[in-house]
C-alpha positions, 0 to 999 in steps of 0.5 A, spaced: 552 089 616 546 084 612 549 081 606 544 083 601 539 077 598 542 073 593 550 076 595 556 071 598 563 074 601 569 070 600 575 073 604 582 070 606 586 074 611 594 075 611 597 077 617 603 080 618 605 079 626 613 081 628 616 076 632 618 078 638 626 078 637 632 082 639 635 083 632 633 082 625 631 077 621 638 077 617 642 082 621 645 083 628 640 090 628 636 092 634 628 091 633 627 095 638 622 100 637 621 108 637 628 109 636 630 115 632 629 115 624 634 111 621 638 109 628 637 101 628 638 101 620 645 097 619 649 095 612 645 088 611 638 092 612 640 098 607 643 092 602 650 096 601 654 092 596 658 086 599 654 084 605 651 078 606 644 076 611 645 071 616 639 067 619 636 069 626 635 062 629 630 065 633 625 066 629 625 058 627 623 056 633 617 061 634 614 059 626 615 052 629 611 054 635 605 057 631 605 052 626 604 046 632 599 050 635 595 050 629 596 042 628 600 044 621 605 041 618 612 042 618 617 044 612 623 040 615 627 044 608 626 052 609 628 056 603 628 063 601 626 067 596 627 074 593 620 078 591 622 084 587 620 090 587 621 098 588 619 103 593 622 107 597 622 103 603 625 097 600 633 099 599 635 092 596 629 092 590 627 085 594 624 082 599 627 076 602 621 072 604 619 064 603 615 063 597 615 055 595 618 052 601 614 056 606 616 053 613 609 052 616 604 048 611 596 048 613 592 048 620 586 051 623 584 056 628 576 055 631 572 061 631 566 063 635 560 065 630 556 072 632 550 065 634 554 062 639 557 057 634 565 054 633 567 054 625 573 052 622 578 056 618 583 053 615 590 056 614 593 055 607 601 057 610 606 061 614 612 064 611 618 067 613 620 074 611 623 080 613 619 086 614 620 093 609 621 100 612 616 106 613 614 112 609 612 118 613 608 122 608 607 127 614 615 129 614 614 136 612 610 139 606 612 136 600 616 132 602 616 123 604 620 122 609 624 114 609 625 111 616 629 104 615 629 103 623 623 096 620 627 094 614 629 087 615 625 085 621 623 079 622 615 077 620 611 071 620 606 072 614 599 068 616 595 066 611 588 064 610 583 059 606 578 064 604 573 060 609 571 067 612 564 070 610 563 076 614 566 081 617 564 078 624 568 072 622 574 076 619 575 080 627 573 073 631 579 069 626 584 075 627 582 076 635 583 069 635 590 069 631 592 075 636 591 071 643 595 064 639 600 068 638 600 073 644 599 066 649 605 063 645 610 070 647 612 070 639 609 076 638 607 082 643 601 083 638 602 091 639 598 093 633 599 100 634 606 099 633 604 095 627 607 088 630 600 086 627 597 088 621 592 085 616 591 084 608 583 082 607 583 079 600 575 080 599 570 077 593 563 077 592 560 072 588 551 070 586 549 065 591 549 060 586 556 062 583 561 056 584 568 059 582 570 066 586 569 072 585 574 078 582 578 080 588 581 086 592 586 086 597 586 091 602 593 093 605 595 094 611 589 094 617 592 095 624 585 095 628 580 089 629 575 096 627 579 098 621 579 091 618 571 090 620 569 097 617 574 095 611 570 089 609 563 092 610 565 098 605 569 094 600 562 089 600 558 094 599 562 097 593 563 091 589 556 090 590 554 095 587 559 095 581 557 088 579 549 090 580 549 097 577 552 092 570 560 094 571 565 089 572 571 088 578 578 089 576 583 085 581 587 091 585 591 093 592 587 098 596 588 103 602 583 104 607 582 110 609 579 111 616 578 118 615 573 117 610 572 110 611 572 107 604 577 104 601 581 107 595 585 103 589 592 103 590 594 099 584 592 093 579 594 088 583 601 084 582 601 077 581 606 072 583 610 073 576 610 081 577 615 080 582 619 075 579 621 071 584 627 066 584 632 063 590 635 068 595 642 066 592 646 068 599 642 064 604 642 056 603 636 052 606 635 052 613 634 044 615 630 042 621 631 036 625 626 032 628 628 033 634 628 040 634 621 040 632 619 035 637 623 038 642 618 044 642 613 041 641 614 038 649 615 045 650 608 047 648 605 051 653 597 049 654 593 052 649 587 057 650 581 052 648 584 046 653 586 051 658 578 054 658 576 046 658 580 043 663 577 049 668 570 047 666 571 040 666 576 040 672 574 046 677 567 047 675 568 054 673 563 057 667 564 057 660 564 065 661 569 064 667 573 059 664 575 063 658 576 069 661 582 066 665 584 062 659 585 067 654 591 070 658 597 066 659 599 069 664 592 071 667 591 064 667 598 062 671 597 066 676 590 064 677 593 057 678 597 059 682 592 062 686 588 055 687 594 051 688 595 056 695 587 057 696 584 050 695 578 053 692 576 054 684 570 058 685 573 062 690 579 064 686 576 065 679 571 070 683 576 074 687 582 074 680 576 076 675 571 080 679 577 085 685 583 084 682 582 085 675 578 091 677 584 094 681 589 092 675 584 096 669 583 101 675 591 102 675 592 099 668 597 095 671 598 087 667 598 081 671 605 079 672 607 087 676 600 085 680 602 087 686 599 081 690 602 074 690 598 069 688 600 066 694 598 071 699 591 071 696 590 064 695 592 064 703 587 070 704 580 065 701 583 060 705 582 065 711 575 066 708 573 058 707 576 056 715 571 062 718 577 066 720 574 072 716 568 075 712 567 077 705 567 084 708 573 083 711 576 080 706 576 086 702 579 090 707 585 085 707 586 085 700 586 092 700 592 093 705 595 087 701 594 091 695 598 097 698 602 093 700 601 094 708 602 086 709 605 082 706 601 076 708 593 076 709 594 072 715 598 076 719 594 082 717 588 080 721 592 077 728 595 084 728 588 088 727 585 083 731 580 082 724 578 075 726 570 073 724 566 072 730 563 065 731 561 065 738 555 065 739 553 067 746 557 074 744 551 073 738 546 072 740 544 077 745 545 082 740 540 078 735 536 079 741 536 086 743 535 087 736 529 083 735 525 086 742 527 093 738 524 092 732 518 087 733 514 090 727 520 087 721 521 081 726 513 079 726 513 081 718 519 076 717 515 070 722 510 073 716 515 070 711 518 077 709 524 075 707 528 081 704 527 083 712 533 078 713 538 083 710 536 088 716 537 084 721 544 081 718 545 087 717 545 090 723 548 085 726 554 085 722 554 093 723 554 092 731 561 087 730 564 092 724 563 086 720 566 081 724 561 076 725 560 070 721 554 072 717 552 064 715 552 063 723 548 070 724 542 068 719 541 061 723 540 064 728 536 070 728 532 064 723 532 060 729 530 065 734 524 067 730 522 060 729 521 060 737 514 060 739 
C-alpha cells in the first residue's frame, strides 16, 4: 500500500502470546488444547465463592527470558491488578492482569525494512495476565456458545511504542516477535490455536502534525495476513473520513476477513472504565537478583548473533546464516552437523538445500528428522576425504533418510559405492571416448567448454557415478592439451 502524499501512520502492536505451561496462571488447571468445552475450567477459573488464585512460578521465569532478550528492565516487585469488566466469557467480572508494577519495563526488537534496512522499535512494556474464555457464536442458531477451557491461561501481553509506520513494518515486528519467543520455548507461537494474537492501535495524522492522531484499536488479529490487511483497510478509512471533512472517534474494532474491512465494536475504553485497583488475593511477587541473573546465564544464543557469528566464524552468506538462525533447533542440528563434519559450506548446502526439502516434503520438523546430525556430518566428511561423489552421496542420504543404514560409511563399504580415484582405470575410458567423438573432442581443444560436461558426463555414467569428477575433468583437460 502507498501512503498517500502529505499522510503519516503511527501503529503500536499489543501482542498476546500464551505461554507455554502445563497449568494456568492462577490454578492447577490444564492449558492443554482442543479439549471439550468447558472440560479444563476449575473453580479458581470460573471465580466460585471462596477460592483463591495461586501464582504459577513458571511464568515468571518465561517473562523474565523475553524481557532479557530484548534488553529490558526488570521489575524485581511484580503486582497484580483486577481490570474490570462484563462479558459472558469473563466469569469473575475481571481480569487478573499487571497494570502499574508490569514485570518487563522497555526494550526493542530490530526489524528489516522492505529497502533492506534495520529499524528500531521500542517496547514500552510486558505484563502478566491471564487469558479470558471463548465465545462461540456459531454454537447453534440464536444461540452464543461460552467455552471457559482458556479462562485463566497464562498471557504475556507485548506492547509496543508506536514506532511502526506501515503495515510492512507492523508483520516484520510481529514475525520477529514471533521467532523471539518461539527461539526462547516460552511460546509455541500456534496462532491458529490462538497462542498469539495481535491488537494494532492505529492513528494517522497531516506529515507536519507533531502530536498523534485519534486512534482505533483493532482486536484480535490472529495471522500475519489479517494484521496487514487490517491496517491497510483502517489507513485508508481514517484517510478518507479526516480528508472528506469528518472527524475520528476512539474506538475497538473487529476485523472482518470475509469482507476485509474493519467494524466498530465500541468506543473505546480507557484505564478508568475498567476501574483498576490491586488484586486483593495475590501479594507481590519479589524476584532476586539471582533469579534474574541465573536466567540470564541461561540464555540461549539469540537469533541475530547466532546468524552473525555464522557469517563472521564459518563464512556462510547473509541468506544462509539466517536461514539457519531463525530456528533454534534447526540451528543446534546444523551445529551439530559441522562439529561431525568439519565443513561450514558443506553442511549449510546439505541441511538447507536435501534435508529441509525432505522435512517440507513430509512436513516433518527437525527434532524427528530422521538423520542424526552425526551421521550426516559423517557422510560430507566422506564427501571431502574423496571416498564419495556428490551423487553418490544422494544416494547415501537417501538410504539414510529411510533409514536403510545407520552410518553412511558402512552404506558405501557394503554396496561397494567408493569413488573411483585411480587413474589407469580412468583414463582408458576417457580415451575410448575421445577417439569416438573426435568432433565434440576438436570443438572442446577449439575452447567449447560446455562440451566439458559430455565428456564427464559420459564418463561419470561409465562408472555409475563412481568416478572422482574433479579427477575426471583434469584429466580429460590434460588428454586434450596433448599434441
Amino acid at each position: 500500500m502507498t501512503i498517500p502524499a502529505g499522510w503519516q501512520i503511527d501503529i503500536g502492536l499489543e501482542i498476546h502470546a500464551q505461554l507455554n505451561t502445563q497449568s494456568k496462571i492462577f490454578s492447577g488447571a490444564s492449558t492443554l488444547f482442543g479439549q471439550s468445552p468447558n472440560s479444563q475450567a476449575c473453580a479458581i477459573d470460573l471465580g466460585m465463592p471462596g477460592v483463591l488464585p495461586s501464582v504459577n512460578a513458571e511464568v515468571f521465569k518465561k517473562a523474565v527470558q523475553f524481557g532479557l532478550s530484548i534488553g529490558a528492565m526488570i521489575n524485581q516487585e511484580s503486582r497484580f491488578d483486577r481490570k474490570n469488566y462484563f462479558y459472558p466469557d469473563l466469569p469473575k467480572g475481571y481480569q487478573i492482569t499487571q497494570m502499574d508494577h508490569p514485570i518487563v519495563l522497555g526494550g526493542e526488537i530490530t526489524i528489516q525494512t522492505s529497502n533492506g534496512t534495520e529499524k528500531i522499535i521500542r517496547v514500552t512494556r510486558a505484563h502478566l495476565e491471564e487469558d479470558a474464555g471463548k465465545s462461540i457464536h456459531d454454537f447453534k442458531p440464536g444461540y452464543t456458545g461460552i467455552d471457559l477451557n482458556r479462562a485463566g491461561t497464562p498471557l504475556l501481553e507485548i506492547v509496543s511504542e508506536p514506532d511502526i509506520k506501515n503495515a510492512e513494518e507492523a508483520v516484520a515486528y510481529a514475525k520477529a516477535i514471533h521467532q523471539l519467543l518461539t527461539y526462547l520455548e516460552v511460546c509455541d507461537g500456534n496462532m491458529a490455536e490462538g497462542s498469539l494474537r495481535f491488537d494494532a492501535n492505529i492513528s494517522v495524522r497531516r506529515q507536519d502534525a507533531e502530536a498523534l492522531g485519534t486512534r482505533s484499536e483493532i482486536k484480535n488479529l490472529n495471522s500475519f495476513r489479517f494484521l496487514e490487511q487490517a491496517i491497510h483497510f483502517e489507513t485508508e478509512r481514517q484517510i478518507s473520513v479526516l480528508e472528506a471533512g469528518g472527524t475520528l472517534i476512539q474506538d475497538t474494532r473487529l476485523f472482518d476477513p470475509d469482507r476485509h474491512e474493519t467494524r466498530s465494536m465500541r468506543s473505546k475504553e480507557t484505564a478508568t472504565d475498567y476501574r483498576y485497583f490491586p488484586e486483593p488475593d495475590l501479594l507481590p511477587v519479589m524476584l532476586t537478583a539471582e533469579f534474574i541473573e541465573e536466567i540470564q546465564a541461561q540464555l540461549p544464543e539469540l537469533p541475530g548473533k547466532r546468524a552473525q557469528r555464522y557469517q563472521t566464524a564459518h563464512e556462510l552468506s547473509a541468506s544462509d546464516a539466517a536461514l539457519l538462525s531463525q530456528d533454534r533447533r534447526l540451528g543446534d542440528y546444523f551445529d551439530e552437523v559441522l562439529t561431525f563434519s568439519g565443513n561450514a559450506k558443506s553442511a549449510a548446502n546439505w541441511v538447507r538445500g536435501d534435508l529441509l526439502s525432505k522435512l517440507n516434503e513430509h512436513e516433518l520438523g527437525i527434532t524427528v528428522c530422521p538423520i542424526s546430525p552425526k551421521h550426516l556430518g559423517e557422510m560430507i566428511q566422506l564427501i571431502d576425504q574423496g571416498v564419495i561423489s556428490g551423487k553418490i552421496a544422494k544416494a547415501v542420504f537417501a538410504a539414510l533418510w529411510s533409514k536403510q543404514t545407520e552410518s553412511a560409511g558402512d552404506y558405501v563399504q557394503k554396496n561397494q559405492l567408493e569413488q573411483v580415484s585411480d587413474a589407469s582405470a580412468i583414463e582408458p575410458l576417457i580415451d575410448a571416448l575421445i577417439a569416438e567423438n573426435p568432433k565434440q573432442a576438436a570443438d572442446l581443444r577449439a575452447g567449447k567448454d560446455k562440451l566439458l560436461g559430455f565428456f564427464v558426463g559420459k564418463v561419470m555414467q561409465a562408472t555409475k557415478g563412481k568416478a572422482n569428477p574433479k579427477q575426471v575433468n583434469d584429466l580429460i583437460r590434460q588428454k586434450l592439451s596433448e599434441p
